[in-house]
VOPAGU-2260 file (C-alpha; in pm, 1 decimal, decimal comma):
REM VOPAGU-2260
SITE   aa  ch    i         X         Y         Z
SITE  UNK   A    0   15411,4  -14140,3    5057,2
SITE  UNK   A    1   15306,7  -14150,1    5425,8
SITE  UNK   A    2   15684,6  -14150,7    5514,5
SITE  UNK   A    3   15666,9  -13842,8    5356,8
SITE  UNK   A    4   15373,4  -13714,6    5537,3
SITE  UNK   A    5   15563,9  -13807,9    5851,7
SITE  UNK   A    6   15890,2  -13646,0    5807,2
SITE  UNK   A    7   15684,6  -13330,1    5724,9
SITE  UNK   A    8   15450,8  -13324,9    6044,7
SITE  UNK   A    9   15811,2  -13409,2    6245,3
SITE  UNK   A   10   15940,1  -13075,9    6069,6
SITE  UNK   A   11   15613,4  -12872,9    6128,5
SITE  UNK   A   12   15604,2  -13021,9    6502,5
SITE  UNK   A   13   15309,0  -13197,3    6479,4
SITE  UNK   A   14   15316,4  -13459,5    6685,5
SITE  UNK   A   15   14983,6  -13582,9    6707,4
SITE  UNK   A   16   14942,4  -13636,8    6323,3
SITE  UNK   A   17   15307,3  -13798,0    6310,9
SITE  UNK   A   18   15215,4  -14055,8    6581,4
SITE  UNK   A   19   14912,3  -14140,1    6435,2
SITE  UNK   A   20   15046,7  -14240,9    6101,7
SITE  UNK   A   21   15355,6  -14434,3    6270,4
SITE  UNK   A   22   15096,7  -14613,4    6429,4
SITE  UNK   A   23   14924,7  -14675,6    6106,5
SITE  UNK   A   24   15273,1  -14844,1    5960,8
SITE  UNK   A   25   15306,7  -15006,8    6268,8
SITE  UNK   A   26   14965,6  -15195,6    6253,5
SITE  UNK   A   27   14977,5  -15222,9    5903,3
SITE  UNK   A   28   15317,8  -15440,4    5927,4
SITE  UNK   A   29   15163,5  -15627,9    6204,2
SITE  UNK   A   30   14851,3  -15738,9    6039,7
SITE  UNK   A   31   15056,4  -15817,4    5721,2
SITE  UNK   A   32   15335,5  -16019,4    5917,6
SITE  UNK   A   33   15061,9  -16198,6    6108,6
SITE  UNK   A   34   14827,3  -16304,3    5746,6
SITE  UNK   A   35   15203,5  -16409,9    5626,6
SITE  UNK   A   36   15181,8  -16669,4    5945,4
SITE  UNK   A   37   14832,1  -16763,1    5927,7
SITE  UNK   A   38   14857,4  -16820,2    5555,6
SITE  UNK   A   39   15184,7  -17036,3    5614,2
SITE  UNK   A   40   15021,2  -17186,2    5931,7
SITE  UNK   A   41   14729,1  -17317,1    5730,2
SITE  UNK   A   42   14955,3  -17396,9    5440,2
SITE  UNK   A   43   15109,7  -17670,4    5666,6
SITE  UNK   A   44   14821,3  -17779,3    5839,0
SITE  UNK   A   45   14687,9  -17879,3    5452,7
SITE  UNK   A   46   15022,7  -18028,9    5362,8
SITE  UNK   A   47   15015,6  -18243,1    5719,5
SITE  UNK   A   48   14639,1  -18335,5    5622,2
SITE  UNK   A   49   14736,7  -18465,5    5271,1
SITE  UNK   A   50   15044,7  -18637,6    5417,7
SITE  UNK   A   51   14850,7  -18833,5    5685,8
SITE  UNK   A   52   14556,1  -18933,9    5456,0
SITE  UNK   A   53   14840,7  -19066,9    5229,3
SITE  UNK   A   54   14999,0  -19272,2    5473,0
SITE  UNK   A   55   14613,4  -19345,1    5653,1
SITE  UNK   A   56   14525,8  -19475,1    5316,5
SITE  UNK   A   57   14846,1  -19644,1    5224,2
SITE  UNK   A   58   14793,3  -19868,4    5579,5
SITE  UNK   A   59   14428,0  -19900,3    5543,0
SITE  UNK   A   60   14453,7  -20064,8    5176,5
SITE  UNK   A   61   14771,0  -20277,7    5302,6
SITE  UNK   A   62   14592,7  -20437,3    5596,0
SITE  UNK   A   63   14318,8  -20515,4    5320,8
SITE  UNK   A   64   14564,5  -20711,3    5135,0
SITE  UNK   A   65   14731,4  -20888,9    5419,1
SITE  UNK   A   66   14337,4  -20958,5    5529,1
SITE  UNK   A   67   14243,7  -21144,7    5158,8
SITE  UNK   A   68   14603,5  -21362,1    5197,6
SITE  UNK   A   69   14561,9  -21488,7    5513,4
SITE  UNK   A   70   14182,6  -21621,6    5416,7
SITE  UNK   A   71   14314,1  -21767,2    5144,0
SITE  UNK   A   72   14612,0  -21911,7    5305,9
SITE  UNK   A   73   14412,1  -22065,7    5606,8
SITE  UNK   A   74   14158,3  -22186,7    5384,5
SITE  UNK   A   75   14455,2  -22344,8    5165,9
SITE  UNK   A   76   14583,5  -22497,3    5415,5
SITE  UNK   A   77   14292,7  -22623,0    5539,4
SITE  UNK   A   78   14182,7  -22830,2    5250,3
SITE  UNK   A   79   14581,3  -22946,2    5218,4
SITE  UNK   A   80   14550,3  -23059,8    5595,6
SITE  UNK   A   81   14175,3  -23244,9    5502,2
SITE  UNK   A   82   14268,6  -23436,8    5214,5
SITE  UNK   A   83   14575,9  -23549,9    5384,5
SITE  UNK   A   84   14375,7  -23672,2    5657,6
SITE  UNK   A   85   14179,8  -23883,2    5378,6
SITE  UNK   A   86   14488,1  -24030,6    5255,6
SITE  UNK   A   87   14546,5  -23865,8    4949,0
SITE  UNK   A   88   14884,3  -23702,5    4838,2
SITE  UNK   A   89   14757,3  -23340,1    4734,2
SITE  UNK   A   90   15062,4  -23115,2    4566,1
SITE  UNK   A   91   15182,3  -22900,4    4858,8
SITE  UNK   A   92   14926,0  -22611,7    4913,1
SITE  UNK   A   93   15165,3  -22292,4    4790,6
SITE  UNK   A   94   15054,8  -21904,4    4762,5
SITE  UNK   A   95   15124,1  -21665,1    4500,5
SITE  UNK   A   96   15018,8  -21293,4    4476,3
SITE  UNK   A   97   14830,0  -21160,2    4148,0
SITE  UNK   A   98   15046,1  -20896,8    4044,3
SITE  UNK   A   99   15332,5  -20756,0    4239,4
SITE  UNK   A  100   15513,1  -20952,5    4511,3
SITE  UNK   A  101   15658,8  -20657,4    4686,1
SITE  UNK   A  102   15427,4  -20358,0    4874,2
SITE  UNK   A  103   15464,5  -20049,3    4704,3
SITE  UNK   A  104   15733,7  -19807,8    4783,5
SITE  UNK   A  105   15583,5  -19471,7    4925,6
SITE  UNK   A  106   15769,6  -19426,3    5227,3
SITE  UNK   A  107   16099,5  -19372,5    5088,6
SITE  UNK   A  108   15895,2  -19051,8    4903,6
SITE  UNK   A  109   15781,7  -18912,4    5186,4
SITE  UNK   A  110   16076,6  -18947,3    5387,2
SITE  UNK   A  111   16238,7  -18682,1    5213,1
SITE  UNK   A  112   15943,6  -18446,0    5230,5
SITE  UNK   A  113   16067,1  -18326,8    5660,5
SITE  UNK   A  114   15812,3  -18548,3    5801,8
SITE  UNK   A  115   16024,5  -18457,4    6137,8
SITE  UNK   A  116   15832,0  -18160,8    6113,4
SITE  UNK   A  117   15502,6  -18289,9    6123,5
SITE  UNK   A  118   15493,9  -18611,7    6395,6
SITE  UNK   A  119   15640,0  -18645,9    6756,5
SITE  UNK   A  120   15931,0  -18886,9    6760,9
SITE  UNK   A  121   15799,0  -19207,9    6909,0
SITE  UNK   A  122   15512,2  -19149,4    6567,1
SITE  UNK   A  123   15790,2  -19079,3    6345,8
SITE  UNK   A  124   16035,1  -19350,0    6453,4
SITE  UNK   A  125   15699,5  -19620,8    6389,5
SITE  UNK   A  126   15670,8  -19535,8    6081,1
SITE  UNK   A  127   16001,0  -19552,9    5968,0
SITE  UNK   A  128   15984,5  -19918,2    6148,3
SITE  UNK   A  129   15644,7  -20056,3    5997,7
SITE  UNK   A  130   15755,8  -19972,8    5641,9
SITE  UNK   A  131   16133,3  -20155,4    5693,2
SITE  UNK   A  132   15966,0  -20445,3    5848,8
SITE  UNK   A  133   15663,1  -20425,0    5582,3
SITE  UNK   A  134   16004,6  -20455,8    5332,0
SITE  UNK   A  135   16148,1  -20711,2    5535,0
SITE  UNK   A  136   15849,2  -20955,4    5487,9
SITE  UNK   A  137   15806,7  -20840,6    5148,0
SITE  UNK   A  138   16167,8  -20980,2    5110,8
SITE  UNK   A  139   16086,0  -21329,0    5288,5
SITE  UNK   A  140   15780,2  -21407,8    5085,8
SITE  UNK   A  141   16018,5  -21349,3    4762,8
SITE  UNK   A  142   16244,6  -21636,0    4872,3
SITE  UNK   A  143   15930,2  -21835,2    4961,3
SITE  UNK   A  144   15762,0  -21802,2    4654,7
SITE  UNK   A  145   16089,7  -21840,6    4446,0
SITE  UNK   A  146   16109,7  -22204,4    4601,3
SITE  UNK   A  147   15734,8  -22239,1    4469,0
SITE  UNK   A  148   15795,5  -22163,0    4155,8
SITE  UNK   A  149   16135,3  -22365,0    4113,1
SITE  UNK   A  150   16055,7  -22652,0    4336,5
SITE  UNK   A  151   15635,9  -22695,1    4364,2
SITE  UNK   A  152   15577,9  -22584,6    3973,4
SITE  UNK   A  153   15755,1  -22787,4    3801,6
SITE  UNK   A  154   15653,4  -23103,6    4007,9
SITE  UNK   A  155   15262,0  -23022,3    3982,6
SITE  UNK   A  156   15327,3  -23048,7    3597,5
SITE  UNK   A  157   15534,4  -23401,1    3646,8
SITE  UNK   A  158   15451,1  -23757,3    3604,7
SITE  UNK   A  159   15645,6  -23862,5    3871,7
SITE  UNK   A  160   15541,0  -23852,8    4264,8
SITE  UNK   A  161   15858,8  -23597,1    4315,5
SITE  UNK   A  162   15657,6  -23442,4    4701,7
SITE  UNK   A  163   15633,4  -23762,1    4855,9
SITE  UNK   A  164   15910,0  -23981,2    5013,9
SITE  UNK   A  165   15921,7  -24394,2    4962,5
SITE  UNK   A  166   15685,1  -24430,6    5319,6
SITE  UNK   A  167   15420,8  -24154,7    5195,7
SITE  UNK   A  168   15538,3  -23872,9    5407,1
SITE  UNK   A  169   15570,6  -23538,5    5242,1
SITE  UNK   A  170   15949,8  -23431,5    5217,6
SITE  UNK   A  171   16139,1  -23204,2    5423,2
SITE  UNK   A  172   16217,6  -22918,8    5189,3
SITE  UNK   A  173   15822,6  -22896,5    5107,1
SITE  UNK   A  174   15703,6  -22913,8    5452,9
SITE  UNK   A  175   15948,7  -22659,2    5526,0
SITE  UNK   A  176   15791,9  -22465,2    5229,0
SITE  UNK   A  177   15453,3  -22471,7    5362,3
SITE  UNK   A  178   15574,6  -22362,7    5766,3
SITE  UNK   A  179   15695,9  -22073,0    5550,5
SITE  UNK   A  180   15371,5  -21953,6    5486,7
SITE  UNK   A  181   15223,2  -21981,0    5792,7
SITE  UNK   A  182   15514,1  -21763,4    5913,1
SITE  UNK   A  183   15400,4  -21555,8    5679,0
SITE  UNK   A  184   15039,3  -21546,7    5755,8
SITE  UNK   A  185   15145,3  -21463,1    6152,2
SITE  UNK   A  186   15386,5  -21181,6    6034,2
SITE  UNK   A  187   15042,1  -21021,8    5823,9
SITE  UNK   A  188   14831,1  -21040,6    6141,9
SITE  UNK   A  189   15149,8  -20864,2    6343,5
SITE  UNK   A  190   15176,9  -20590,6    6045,7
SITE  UNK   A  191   14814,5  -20519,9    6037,5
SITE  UNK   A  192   14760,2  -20488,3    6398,1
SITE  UNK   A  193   15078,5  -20216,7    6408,9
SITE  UNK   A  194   14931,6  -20063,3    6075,9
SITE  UNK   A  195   14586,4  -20054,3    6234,6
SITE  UNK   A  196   14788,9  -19865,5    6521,5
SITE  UNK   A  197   14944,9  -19611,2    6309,5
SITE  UNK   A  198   14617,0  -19562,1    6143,5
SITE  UNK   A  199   14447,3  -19465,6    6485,0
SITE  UNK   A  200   14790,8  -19247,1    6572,4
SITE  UNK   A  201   14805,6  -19048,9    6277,9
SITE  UNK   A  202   14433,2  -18967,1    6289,0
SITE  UNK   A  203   14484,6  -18828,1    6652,8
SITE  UNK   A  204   14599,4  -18508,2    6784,8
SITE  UNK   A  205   14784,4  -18658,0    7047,4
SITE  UNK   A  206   15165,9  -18663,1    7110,3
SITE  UNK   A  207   15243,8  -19010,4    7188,4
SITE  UNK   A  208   15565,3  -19112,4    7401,8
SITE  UNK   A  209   15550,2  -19483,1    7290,7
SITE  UNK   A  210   15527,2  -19654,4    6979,7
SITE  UNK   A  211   15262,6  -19900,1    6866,8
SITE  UNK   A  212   15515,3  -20160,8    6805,3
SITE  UNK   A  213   15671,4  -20144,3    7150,7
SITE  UNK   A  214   15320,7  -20121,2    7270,9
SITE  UNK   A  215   15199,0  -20470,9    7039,4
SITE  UNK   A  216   15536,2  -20632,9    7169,1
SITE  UNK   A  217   15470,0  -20622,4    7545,5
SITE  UNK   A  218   15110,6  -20685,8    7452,9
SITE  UNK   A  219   15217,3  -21057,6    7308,4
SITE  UNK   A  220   15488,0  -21092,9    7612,2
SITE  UNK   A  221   15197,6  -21058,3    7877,8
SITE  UNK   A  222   15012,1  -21259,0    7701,8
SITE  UNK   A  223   15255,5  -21562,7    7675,1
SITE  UNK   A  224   15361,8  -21520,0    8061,9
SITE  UNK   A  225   14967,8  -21586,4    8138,3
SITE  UNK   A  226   14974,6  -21882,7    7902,6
């Protein structure tokens, strides 16, 4: 219709009304290609939001769970360590999660979702990182508690002395067992403090050059050169 109008002033020659209503579709397209980006600007901004809360959330509860193991695998430990000190032959002190052994899976979700989009690449690269190694241990405390449930089980539930050799000494494979866990224990603290890390990351509106496990890594190297 207000092509129309146009072509028509153009014919009668006049200019002024045919200007003014190019302008008009000219402003009109502008202000509609602009709401297009703001709408898709904020669009993303709410999908970014939801992502990060996700992960936030997903690291937060993690580090909770790593938290409740280690107390109960120092305080295990602990009273292992105290009533071997009195002499007694206590069952090897073993850990076993209610539920699940294995973290769940979200990252492999949300990697297909163009998170490349939405984090710098030192962010990006930390993420993918925490959640192989967070696998990775996930893997490890599987063989560990496979041993406990083949090995330490079935000899709690014996007659026979089957922990202890002939001069009182617990054996090898169950000592070995129980360094396990403490492994374990150190590789929670190391997760939770690079979790912790991506928590504060995400959260921010910074672009960050370095990633928190680099950063952890040469925090522990300083540390051991001033030991």
């Amino acid at each position: 219709m207000i092509l129309r109008r146009i072509v028509e002033s153009l014919r009668s020659q006049n200019w002024r009304v045919a200007l003014l209503e190019l302008a008009i579709i000219i402003v009109g397209v502008f202000v509609g290609l602009q709401v297009d980006t703001w709408s898709n600007s904020r669009q993303e901004s709410e999908r970014r939001e939801q992502i990060v809360n996700a992960l936030a959330t997903n690291l937060a509860d993690t580090v909770g769970v790593q938290e409740r193991v280690n107390i109960a695998i120092e305080s295990g430990l602990a009273e292992w360590q105290s009533a071997r000190a009195e002499g007694r032959r206590p069952p090897p002190y073993y850990f076993r999660h209610v539920g699940s052994d294995m973290a769940p899976d979200m990252w492999s979700t949300l990697e297909q979702m163009q998170l490349s989009e939405m984090f710098d690449p030192a962010t990006l690269f930390d993420l993918t990182a925490y959640f192989s190694e967070l696998d990775g241990v996930s893997h490890k405390y599987i063989r560990y508690v496979t041993f406990v449930e083949d090995e330490i089980l079935p000899g709690i539930i014996s007659s026979d002395d089957v922990f202890y050799d002939e001069n009182g000494e617990l054996k090898a494979r169950f000592q070995a067992n129980m360094d396990r866990l403490r492994e374990h224990a150190e590789e929670n603290q190391r997760l939770m403090r690079w979790a912790n890390c991506l928590v504060t990351r995400l959260r921010s509106d910074r672009t960050f050059s370095e990633t928190c496990y680099r950063t952890d890594n040469r925090l522990d190297e300083i540390g051991n050169e001033r030991r």
